[in-house]
MIVEXTI-324814 format. One record per atom (N, C-alpha, C): x, y, z. Coordinates in steps of 0.05 Angstrom, whole numbers, plus 5000, padded with zeros to 4 digits. Layout:
# MIVEXTI-324814
XYZ
...
# end
This chain:
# MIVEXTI-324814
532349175060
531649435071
534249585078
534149855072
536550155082
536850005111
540149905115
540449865142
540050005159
539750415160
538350535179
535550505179
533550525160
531350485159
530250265186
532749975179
531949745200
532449685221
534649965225
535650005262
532550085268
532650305259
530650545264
527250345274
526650115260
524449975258
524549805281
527249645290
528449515306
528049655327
528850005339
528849975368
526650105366
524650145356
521650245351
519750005371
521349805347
519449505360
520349395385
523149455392
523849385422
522649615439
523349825438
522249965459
519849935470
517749935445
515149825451
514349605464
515649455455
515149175482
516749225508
517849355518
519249415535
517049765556
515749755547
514050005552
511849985565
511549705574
508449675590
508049995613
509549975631
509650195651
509350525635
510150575616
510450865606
507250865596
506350625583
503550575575
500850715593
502350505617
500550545638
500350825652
502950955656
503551195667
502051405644
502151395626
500351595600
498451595606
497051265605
493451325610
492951195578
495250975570
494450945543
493850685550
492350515521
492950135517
496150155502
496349925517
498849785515
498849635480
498149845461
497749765430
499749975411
500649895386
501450135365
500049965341
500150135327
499750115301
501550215272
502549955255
504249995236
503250005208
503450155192
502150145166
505250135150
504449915134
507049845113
505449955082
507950145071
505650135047
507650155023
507250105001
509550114976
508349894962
509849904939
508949784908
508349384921
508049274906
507348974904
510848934905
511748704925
514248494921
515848674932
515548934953
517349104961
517948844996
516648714998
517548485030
514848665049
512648675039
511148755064
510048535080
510048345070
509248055078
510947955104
513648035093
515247845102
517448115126
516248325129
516848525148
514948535168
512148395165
510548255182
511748055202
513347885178
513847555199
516747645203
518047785202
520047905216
520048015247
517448245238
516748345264
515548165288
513947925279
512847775293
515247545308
516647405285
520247385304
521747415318
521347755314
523347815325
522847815353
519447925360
518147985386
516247685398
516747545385
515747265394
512847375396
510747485377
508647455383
506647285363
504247185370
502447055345
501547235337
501147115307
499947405289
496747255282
495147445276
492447365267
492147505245
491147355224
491947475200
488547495187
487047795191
485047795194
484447945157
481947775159
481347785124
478447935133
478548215123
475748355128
472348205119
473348165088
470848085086
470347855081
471047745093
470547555113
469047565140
468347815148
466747875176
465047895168
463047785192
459347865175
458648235177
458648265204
459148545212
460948665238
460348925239
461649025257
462248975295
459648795296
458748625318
461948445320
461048225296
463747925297
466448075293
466748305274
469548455287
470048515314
468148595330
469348665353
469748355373
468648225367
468647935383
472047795375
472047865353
474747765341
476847885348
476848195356
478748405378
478648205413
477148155413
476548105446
476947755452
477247625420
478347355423
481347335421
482247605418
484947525404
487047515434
489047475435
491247495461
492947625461
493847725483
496447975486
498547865477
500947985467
503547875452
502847805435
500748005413
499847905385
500248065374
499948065343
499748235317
496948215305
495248315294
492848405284
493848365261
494048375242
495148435211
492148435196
491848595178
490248625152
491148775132
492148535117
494148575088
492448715070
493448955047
490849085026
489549125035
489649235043
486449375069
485149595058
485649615030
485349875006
483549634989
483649404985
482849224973
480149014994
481049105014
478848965029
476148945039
475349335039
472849305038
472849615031
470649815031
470050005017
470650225031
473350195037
474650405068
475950655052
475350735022
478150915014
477051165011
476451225033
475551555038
473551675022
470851525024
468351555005
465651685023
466751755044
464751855064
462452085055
463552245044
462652605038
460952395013
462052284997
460052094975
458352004980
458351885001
457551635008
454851815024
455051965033
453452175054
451052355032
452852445004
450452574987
449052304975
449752094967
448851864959
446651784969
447151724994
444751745021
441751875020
443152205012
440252355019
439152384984
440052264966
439052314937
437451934942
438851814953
436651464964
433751524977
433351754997
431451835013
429651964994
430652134972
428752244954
427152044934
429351824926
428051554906
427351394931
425151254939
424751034949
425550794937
425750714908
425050544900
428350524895
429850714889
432950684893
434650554919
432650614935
433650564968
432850304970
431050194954
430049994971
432349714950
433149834928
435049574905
437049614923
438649904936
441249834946
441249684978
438249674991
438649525021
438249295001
436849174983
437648934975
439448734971
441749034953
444548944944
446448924974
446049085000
446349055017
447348785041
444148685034
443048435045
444948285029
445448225005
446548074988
449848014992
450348265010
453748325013
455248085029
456547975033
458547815047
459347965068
460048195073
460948325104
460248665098
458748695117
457748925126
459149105151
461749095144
463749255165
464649465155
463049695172
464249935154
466250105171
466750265152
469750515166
469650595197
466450625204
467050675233
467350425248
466950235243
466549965264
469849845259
471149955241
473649835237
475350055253
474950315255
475850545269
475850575300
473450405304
472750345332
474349975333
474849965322
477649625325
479649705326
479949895319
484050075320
483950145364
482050375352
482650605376
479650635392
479550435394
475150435407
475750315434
473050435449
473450265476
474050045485
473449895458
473349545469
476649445450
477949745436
480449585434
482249595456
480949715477
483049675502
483949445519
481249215517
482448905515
484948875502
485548705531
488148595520
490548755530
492748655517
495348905516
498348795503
499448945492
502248895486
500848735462
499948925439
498648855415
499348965390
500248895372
501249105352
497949135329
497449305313
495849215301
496849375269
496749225248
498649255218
496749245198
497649505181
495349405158
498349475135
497849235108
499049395086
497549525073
497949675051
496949725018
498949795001
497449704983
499949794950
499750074949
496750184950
495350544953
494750664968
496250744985
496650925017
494851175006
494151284981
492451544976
490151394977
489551174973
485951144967
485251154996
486451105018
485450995053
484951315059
483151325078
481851475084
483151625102
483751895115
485551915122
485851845154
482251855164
482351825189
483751535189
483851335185
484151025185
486651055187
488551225179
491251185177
493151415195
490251575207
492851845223
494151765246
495851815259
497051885279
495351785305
496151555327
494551425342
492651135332
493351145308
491050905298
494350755287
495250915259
497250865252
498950945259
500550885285
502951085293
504451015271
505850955269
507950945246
507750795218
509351025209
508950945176
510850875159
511350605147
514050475137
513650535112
515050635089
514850575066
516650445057
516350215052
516749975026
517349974997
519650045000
520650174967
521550064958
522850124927
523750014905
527149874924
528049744904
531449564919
532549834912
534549924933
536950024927
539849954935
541850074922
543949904932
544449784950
543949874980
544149775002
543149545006
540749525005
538649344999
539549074978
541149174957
542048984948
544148824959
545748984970
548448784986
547748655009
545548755017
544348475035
542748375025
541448305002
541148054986
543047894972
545647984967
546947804952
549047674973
549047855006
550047695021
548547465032
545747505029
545247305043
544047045020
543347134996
542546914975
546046754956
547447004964
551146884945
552646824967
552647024987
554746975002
556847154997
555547364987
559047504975
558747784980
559947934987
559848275000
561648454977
562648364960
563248564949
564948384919
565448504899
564248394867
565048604843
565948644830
567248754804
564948874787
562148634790
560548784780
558549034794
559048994815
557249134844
556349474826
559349564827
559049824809
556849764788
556949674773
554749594749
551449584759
551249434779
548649394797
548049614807
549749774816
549050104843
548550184810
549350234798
548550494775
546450414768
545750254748
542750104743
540050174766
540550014789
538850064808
539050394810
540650594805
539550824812
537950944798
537950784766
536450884742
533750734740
533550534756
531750434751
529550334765
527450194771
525550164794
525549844791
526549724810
525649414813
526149424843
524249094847
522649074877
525448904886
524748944908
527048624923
526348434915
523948354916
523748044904
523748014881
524248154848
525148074824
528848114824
529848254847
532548284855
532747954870
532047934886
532647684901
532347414884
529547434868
529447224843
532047154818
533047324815
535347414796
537747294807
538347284837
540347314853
541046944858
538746934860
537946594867
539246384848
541346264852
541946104827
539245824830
539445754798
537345594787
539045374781
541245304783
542045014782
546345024805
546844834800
549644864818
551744974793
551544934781
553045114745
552445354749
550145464771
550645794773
552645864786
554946004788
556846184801
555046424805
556746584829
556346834830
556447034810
557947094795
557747164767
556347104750
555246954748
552846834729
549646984745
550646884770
547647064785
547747394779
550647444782
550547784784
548847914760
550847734733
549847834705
546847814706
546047624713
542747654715
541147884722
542047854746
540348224761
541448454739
543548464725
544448674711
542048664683
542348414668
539848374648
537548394654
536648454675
533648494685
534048714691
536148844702
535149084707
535449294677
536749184665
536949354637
534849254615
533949064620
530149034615
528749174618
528749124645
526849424665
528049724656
530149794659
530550024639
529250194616
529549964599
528549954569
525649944568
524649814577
521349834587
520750044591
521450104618
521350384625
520850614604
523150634586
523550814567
521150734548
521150574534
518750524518
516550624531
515750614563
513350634561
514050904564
515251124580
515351364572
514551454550
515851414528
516251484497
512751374488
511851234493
508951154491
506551394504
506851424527
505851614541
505751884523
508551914528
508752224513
506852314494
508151994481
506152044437
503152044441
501851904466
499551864480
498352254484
500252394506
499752594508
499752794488
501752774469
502052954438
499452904427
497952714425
495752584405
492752674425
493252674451
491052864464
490753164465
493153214464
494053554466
492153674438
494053424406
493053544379
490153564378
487953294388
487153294385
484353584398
485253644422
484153884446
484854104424
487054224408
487654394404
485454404375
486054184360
483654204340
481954224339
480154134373
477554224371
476654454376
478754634382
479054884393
478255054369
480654994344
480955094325
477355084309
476154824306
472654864297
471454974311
471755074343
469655254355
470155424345
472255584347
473155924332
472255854300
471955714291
471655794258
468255734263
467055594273
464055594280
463755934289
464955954308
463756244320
463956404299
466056424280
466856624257
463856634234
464356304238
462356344211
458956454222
458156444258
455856564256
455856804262
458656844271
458557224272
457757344232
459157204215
458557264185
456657224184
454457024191
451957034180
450357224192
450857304222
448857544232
450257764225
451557804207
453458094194
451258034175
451057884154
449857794132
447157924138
445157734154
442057824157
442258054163
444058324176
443558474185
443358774161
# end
């Protein structure tokens, strides 16, 4: 991670534990809420067990559907203990939270008109594994009964911060919002100080240019970095991340150049069908010229 990025996260997370009294003096619970969100292998996992480290708290690492309903969620808020973390990883992936309400609401009153529609989906219903919906999880963030407790963080990731709904993620539920991005240089020299041992390198220049051209996670950076036998030198690791990342490059470009020919071949095809409506219309404007 951008070493400002991890001051910035650092006295976020100290102050907060340090805040019982300002808590109390507001009229708030003694809770925040962190949403980590960015591609797959950006460290959201492991920015979890950092945070939980650093603040000595237990984390509960809660799997939605896995709850029967909205009932055993809240039992599971009111079992948990102060100096904790909440975590629910993909929480975009976890249950049917990605802002489907207004759908979900006309869906409803077109069920009331079919009976016989209404009655297959309480079936499919009955059939579900966890029946915890957007409000009962909304009311586990910021609900009366999340005021049990205190000095609680509560964390959700996702790979798709657009699919979550927006109430689930605004301001007070999710106070703060980390994004989890691609390696950049920075990011790289504290991986190779801490997987090589080495701060600075002949090829380094080679690595900062690449990584500016290109998109790879920390962990295919950190994988690369890792020697695979004692015959690896530092140099042997470096060239690695350089061949992967000029992999990833080249990929890249291919799939651009794929896309494009993708869009040229939709464009031709839209424009051709264009071209038989106008000669259709031509030819029946000629035939009612004709009968006339």
């Amino acid at each position: 991670m951008d070493p400002k990025k991890k001051e910035e996260i650092l006295n976020d997370l100290l102050t907060f534990s340090k805040s019982k009294d300002y808590y109390k003096k507001v009229g708030k619970s003694w809770k925040r809420g962190y949403l980590l969100y960015g591609p797959p292998g950006t460290g959201k996992s492991s920015m979890i067990a950092a945070m939980a480290n650093l603040l000595e708290y237990d984390i509960y690492d809660l799997e939605l559907a896995s709850v029967k309903d909205n009932t055993d969620l809240r039992k599971l808020l009111i079992e948990t203990s102060s100096k904790s973390m909440i975590v629910i990883e993909d929480i975009d992936c976890s249950l049917d939270l990605t802002g489907k309400r207004k759908e979900k609401h006309e869906d409803d009153k077109e069920d009331e008109k079919d009976p016989t529609k209404k009655m297959e989906k309480m079936a499919k219903k009955k059939d579900k594994e966890s029946e915890v919906t957007l409000s009962g999880l909304l009311n586990f963030i910021d609900g009366l009964w999340s005021a049990c407790g205190s000095e609680r963080l509560i964390v959700f990731t996702t790979n798709h911060i657009e699919k979550l709904d927006p109430a689930l993620i605004r301001r007070g539920r999710m106070d703060k919002h980390i994004e989890m991005s691609y390696c950049c240089f920075e990011t790289f020299k504290v991986l190779a100080k801490n997987y090589l041992d080495v701060e600075t390198h002949e090829l380094f220049p080679t690595i900062g240019r690449l990584l500016g051209e290109t998109n790879m996670t920390p962990a295919d950076v950190a994988e690369s970095l890792m020697p695979k036998s004692n015959e690896e030198c530092v140099e042997v690791c470096l060239n690695k991340v350089i061949k992967s990342l000029e992999s990833a490059k080249e990929e890249a470009r291919l799939k651009s150049v794929e896309d494009d020919m993708n869009k040229c071949k939709v464009e031709a095809v839209g424009e051709k069908s264009e071209v038989n409506n106008d000669q259709k219309v031509e030819e029946s404007d000629e035939s009612s010229d004709s009968k006339d």
